[in-house]
Structures are given as C-alpha cells and as structure tokens.
C-alpha positions in Angstrom: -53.7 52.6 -0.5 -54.6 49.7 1.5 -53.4 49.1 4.6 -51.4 45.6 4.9 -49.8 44.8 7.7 -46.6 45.0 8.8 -45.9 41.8 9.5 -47.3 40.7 6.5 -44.6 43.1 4.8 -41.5 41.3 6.7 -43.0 37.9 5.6 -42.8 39.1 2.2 -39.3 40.6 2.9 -38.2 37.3 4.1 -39.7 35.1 1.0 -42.2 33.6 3.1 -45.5 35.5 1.3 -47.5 32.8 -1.4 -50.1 34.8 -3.9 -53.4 33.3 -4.6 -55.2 34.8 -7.4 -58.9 34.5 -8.3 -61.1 35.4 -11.4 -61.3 39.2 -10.0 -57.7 39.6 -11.1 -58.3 38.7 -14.7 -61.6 41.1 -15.1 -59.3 43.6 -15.5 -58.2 41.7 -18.8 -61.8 41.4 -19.9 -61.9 37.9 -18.6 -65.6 36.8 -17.0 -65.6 36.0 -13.2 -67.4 32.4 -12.3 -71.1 34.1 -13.2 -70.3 35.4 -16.5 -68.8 32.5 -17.7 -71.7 30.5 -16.7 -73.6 33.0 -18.4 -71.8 33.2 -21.7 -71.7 28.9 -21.7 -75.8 29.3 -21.4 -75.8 31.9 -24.2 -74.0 29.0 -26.5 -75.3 26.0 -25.7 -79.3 26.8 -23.9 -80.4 30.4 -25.5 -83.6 29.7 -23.5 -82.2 29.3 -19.8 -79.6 32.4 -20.7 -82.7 33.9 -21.4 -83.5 34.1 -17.6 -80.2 34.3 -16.6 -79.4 37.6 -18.2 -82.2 39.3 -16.5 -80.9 38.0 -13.1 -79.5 40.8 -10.8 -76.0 40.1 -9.5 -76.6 39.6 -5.9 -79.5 37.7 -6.0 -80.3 35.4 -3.3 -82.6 32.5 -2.6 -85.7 34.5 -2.0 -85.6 35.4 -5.7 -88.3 34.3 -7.4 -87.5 34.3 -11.4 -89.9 33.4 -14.5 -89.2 29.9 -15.4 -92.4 28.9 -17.2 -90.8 28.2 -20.7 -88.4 25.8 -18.9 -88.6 22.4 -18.3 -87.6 21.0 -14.7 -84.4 20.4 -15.1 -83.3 23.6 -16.4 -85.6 25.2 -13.6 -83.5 23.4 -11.2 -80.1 25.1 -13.0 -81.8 28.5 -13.0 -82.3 27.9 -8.8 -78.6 26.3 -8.4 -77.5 29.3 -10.2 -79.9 31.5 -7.8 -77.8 30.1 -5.0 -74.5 30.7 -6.4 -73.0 27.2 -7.0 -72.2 27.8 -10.0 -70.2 24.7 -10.1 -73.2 22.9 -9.9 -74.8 24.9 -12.4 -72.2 23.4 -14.8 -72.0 20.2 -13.7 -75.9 20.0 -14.2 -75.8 21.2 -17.3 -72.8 19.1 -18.5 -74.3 15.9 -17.3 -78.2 17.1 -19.3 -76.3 17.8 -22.4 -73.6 15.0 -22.7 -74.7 12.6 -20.1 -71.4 12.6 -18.0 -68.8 14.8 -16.9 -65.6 14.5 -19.5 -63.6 16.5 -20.8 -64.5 16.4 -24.0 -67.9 17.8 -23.5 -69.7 20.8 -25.2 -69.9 22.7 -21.6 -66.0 22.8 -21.9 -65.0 23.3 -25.1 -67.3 26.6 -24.9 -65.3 27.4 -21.5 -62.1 27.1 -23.1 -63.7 29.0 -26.3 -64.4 32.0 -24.4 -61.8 32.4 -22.5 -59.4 32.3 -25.5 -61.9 34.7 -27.9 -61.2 37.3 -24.9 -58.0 39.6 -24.7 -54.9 37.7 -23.8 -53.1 41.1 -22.6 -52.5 40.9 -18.7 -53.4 43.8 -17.2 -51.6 45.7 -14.7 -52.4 43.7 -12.1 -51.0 40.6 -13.4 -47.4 42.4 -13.7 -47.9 43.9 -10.0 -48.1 40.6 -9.0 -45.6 38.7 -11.2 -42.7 41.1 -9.3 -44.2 40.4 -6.0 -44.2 36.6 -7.0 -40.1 36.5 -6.9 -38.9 34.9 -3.1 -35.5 36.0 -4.2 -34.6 33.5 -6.8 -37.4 31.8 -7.6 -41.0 33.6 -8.5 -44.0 31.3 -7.4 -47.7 32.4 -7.8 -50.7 30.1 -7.6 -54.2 30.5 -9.3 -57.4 28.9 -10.3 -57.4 30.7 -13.4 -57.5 28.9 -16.2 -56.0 31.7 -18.3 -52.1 31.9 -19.2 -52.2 36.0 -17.9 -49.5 35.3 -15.2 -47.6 33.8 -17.6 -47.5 36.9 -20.2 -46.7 39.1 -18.1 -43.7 37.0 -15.8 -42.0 36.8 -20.0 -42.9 40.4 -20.4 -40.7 40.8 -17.6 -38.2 39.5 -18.5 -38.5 36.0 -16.7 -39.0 32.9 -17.7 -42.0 31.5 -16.4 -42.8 27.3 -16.1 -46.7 26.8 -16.0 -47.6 23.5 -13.4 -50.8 22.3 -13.8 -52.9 19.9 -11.5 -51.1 16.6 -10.6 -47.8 18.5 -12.1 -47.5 20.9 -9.8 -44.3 20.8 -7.6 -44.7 20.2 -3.6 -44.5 23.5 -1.7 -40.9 24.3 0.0 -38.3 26.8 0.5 -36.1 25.4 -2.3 -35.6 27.3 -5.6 -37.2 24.2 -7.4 -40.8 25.0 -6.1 -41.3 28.1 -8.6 -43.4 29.1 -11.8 -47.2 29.7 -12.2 -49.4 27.0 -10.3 -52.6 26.3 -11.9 -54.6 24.5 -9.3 -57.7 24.0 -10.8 -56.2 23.1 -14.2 -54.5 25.4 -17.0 -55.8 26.2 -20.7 -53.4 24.5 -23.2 -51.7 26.8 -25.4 -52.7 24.4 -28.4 -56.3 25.2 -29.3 -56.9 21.7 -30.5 -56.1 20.0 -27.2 -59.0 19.5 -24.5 -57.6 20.7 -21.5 -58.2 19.0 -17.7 -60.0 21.8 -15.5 -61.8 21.6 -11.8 -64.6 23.2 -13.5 -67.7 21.6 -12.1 -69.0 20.0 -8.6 -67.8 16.2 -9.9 -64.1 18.1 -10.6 -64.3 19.5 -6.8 -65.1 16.1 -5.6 -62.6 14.4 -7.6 -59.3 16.7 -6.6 -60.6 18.2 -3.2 -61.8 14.8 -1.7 -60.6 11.8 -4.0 -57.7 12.7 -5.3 -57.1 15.3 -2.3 -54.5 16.8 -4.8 -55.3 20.6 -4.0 -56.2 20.2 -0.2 -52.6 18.2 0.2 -51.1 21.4 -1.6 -53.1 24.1 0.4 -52.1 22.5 4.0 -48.2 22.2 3.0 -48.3 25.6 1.2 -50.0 26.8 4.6 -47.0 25.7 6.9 -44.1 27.2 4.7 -45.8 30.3 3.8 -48.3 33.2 4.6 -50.8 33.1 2.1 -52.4 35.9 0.4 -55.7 35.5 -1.6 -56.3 38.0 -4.2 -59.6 38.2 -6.6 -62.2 36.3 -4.4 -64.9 37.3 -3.1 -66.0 34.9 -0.1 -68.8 33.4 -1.7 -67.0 32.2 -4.6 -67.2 28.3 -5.5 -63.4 27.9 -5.5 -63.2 30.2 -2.4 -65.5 27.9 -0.6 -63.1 24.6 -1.4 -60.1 26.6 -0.6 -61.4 27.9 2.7 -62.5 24.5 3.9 -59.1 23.1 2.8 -57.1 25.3 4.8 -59.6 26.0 7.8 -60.1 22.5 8.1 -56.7 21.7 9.2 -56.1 24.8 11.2 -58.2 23.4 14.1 -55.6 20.4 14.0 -52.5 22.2 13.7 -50.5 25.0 15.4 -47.8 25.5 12.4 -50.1 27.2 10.2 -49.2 30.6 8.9 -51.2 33.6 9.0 -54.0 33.8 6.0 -55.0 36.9 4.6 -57.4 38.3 2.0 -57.5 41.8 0.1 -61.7 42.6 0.7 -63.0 45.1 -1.5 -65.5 47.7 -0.3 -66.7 51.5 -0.2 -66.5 50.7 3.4 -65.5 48.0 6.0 -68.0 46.2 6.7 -68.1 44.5 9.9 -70.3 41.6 9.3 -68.1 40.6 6.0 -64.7 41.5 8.2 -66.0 38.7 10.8 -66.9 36.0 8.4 -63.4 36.4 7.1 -62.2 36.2 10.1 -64.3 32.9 10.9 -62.5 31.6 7.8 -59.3 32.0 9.2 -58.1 34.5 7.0 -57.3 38.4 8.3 -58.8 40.4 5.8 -57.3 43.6 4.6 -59.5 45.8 3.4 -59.5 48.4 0.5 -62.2 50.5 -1.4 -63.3 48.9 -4.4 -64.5 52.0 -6.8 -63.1 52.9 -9.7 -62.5 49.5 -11.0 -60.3 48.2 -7.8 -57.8 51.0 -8.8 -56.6 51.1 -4.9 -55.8 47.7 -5.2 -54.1 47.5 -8.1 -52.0 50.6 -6.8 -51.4 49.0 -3.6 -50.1 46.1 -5.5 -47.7 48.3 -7.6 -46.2 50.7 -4.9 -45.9 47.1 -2.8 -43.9 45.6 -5.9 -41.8 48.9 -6.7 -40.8 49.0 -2.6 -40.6 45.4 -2.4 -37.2 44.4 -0.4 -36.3 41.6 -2.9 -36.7 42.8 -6.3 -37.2 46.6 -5.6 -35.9 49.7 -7.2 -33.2 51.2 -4.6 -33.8 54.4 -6.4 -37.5 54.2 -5.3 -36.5 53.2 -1.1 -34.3 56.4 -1.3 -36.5 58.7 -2.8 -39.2 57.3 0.2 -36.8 58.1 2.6 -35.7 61.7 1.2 -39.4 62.3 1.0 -40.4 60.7 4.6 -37.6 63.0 6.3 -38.4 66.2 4.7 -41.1 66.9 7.7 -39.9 66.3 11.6 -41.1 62.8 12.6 -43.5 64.3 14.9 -45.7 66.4 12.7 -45.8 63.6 9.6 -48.4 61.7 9.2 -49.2 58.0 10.8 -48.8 56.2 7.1 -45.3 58.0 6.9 -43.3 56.7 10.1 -45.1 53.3 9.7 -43.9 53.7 5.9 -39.9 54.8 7.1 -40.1 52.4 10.2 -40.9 49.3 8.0 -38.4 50.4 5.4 -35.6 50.6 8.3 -36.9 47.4 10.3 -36.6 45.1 7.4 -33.2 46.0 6.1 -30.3 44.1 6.9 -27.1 46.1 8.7 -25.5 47.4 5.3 -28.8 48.8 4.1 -29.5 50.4 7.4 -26.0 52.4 7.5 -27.0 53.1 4.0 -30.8 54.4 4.8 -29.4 56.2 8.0 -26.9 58.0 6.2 -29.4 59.0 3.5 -31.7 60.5 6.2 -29.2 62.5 7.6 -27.9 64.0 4.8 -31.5 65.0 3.8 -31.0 66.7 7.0 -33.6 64.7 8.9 -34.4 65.4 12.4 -33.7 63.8 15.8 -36.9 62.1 15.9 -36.4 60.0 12.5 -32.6 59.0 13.5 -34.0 57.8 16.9 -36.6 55.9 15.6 -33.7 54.3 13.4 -32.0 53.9 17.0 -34.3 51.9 18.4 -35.4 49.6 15.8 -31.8 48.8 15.2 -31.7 47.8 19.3 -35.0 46.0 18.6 -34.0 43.9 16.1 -30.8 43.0 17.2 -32.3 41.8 20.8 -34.4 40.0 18.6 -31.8 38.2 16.6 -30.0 37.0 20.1 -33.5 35.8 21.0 
C-alpha cells in the first residue's frame, strides 16, 4: 500500500479532500493517455507522420534524432513538437495544417472523440475506488480532464446519481451540498454521438480557458482554498499537468490560504530528483510502486474507500481493530498503530466508546487502550484550542 499521510486522511475525514484525475486512471479502461491519442489521430488522418511516430520510444527526449526524410517541413516540425512532449501543440499544429483553424468541428476532433468512444466504456476499478472516496458526506464531487463519461458509470453503478459539469457549467467550489457531480474541466464527450463536443484539447484551447477566459485557473485557485487537493493519473510532464501546476503554483506565492497539494507518483522506487520537482510544484508527492499495472495504487485506493470515515463499511473498521489488537501494541508493526491510531483519532466521541470497547473485548492490551487514552486527551485539548 502507499503511504498517505495522516493528515491527508483527517482532511478526507472532515470532507475537505478534492480528487483530480488524469488519463492514467482511464488506461486501466483501455483508454489512450495524451501520446496514444496523438498517435491513434496520426494513424487516421497522416498515415505518413504516424509512420514515425509509432517507431518513437516512449521517453524520448530532445536529443532524439528520428527519420523524417519523407516529410515535408511542417510535419517535421509535428514529429519534433511531439519529440518534446507538447502534445497539445502537436494537435493544434496539426488541426490548423488540415482545417486551417482550430474549431470544433475539425477532423483532428471528431477522430478524438471517435476513438475515445470505439474503446471500452466499462470503468475499471479504479474509477469506483474513487467514486466512493468522491462523497464529502452528502454530496460526491470529483474533477477530471478526461474527456470520457468513466466517473460517471461507475458513480450510477453505485448507486448514485451522478450530474456531469462541463467547462463554463461547472459549479464554483464551496462547502455547500450544491457543488457536487463529475467536473469535466477540460470539456466532456457528449453522450449523443452526433453532437461535436467543446474540449481544451489543443495549445489555442489552453490559451483560451487558462489565460483568456481564465475559466479553469479561477476554479483551481478557489478549489485550492476550500480543499486539499489530490491529483491522481498524471505524470509531471503531462500537458494538462503543466497548466494545472502553473495555475495553482502561481498563486501560492501570493497567498497563505492555500491547502496542502498532493500527488500519487508512481515508481519501482522513490526517486529523489522526481520527489523534489514535485515538491518545487507545490504538491507533496506520495509515492507508490508502479508494477503490475499500478495494482498498489488501485488497492490503496480501495482499502482507502472501504475504511473511509464517511461512507465506510463499520463491519470493515471493526474487523481492523479486532485484527490490529490481536498482537501487543509494542511488538506490531509501524503501519498497524499508525493504522489503529488514525482509526481512533478521527472518530467522533460515540465511535471512540464504540472502537474502545471493541478493543477491549478482543482482549487488547494496555498499550493499545493507552494509545486510545492519549489521543482522546489530544484531541480534546485540541478542540478547546
């Protein structure tokens, strides 16, 4: 399991936690990331340029020097955009080559919006993992910049009736019940195959809504104050990533109100350099290891969602407990007493009696009723404070 914070937990305890979620969460749903759709457009409209982009190695980087001799220049200066990574630009380039202008009636998106519907439209685990941890108590809110409906599925799968909010329709962030449903800032699909749907889908979309229109920025820097945000499915270097992180880090040298950030950063292991230039963000990454398809995420996600404090199986906190206790406090492991700590701290005075008296007739020892002791003290001089 990754390791999230504590604090991070009580936020979430508290209705104070907002999801962000990037193309990595839809993969799972056999849903391209930002590349592959760039890819997959190419193979549609440009079989020649695809031709070279296919043979490109993910991770590829400016010193890459691929064969663009059947090209002519401006699809050599797509291949080098895409080379970089702005594969916002990619699109935009080619959008404006093949149509003249950016619209959104062009051939670049209707063969966006054709692959993303011709690919499963089953949310995958994931998507419900996050759906449950969506609910503040009353009112489940999730932001994306997927264009896909996944969130959606799997809230009504669920059982909960989920409103999609797209773009300029998207409620202002607050604490009311009112600011709830599936938040689709970079544009939704339409559900109706023969409507063209607005999407922030190349570099002249980012201008217009990040700096123009300032529609998402506005959004971030409110959603910023109320909540802790949590980024899910980016990778640093994505194009959306980039707009969101200047957005948010932008203001955070102005004001002192902003909440924590922080961002779940797959690899086998830390590493140090990609920890700092989270960090330089201003987000706290948290990371996890990434094999096996991001299954320690996703299983993070679930146990997170089964334990969570608002919408959590009691069955599932009282089997933790029974569990934690079984072994005196002092020989468990760290990840237990963190585990039955947390489980203690965040519960209100009825659920405490109820947790203590659990533990003590599962026979626990002294060292796990102290603990409950103490935070009890804690909390309450925190209260008067």
């Amino acid at each position: 399991m990754a390791a999230i914070p504590e604090r991070l937990l009580l936020a979430h305890a508290r209705g104070e936690v907002l999801f962000i979620c990037g193309a990595g969460v839809s993969r799972p749903a056999a849903l391209p990331d930002f590349r592959e759709l760039v890819i997959d457009v190419y193979k549609v409209l440009d079989a020649s340029v695809h031709s070279v982009l296919a043979r490109l190695p993910r991770g590829t980087c400016n010193q890459w020097e691929a064969d663009v001799s059947i090209l002519n220049d401006p699809q050599r200066a797509e291949v080098r955009r895409f080379i970089i990574g702005d594969y916002d630009v990619v699109l935009g380039m080619l959008e404006r080559r093949l149509d003249g202008q950016t619209h959104g009636n062009s051939r670049v998106r209707h063969a966006v919006a054709k692959r993303l519907r011709t690919a499963g439209n089953k949310p995958a685990p994931i998507h419900r993992a996050l759906m449950r941890l969506a609910d503040r108590g009353g009112a489940s809110t999730i932001v994306t910049t997927n264009f896909d409906l996944l969130l959606e599925c799997a809230g009504k799968r669920l059982g909960s009736l989920i409103q999609t909010y797209s773009l300029g329709s998207i409620p202002r962030p607050s604490r009311q019940m009112d600011f709830a449903g599936v938040l689709h800032i970079h544009g939704a699909l339409d559900p109706n195959t023969n409507r063209v749907s607005e999407l922030i889908l190349s570099d002249q979309d980012f201008g217009e809504f990040y700096l123009r229109r300032r529609v998402v920025p506005d959004f971030i820097y409110d959603a910023a104050r109320l909540f802790n945000l949590v980024l899910v499915g980016y990778s640093a270097n994505d194009p959306p990533m980039r707009y969101l992180l200047n957005a948010v880090a932008a203001d955070g040298t102005r004001f002192v109100d902003l909440k924590e950030r922080f961002t779940f950063l797959g690899a086998g292991t830390p590493d140090p350099v990609a920890i700092e230039d989270w960090k330089a963000r201003g987000i706290t990454p948290i990371h996890y290891d990434d094999q096996n398809n991001h299954s320690v995420l996703r299983n993070t996600l679930e146990r997170w969602a089964k334990l969570s404090a608002i919408n959590g199986k009691i069955d599932h906190v009282s089997a933790e407990i029974r569990r934690v206790v079984k072994a005196p406090r002092a020989a468990s492991p760290e990840e237990n007493r963190d585990l039955f700590d947390h489980l203690i701290r965040r519960s209100n005075t009825s659920e405490r009696v109820r947790l203590s008296a659990l533990a003590s007739d599962a026979k626990a020892d002294i060292g796990w009723l102290d603990a409950i002791i103490k935070i009890g003290a804690e909390t309450e001089r925190e209260r008067r404070l």
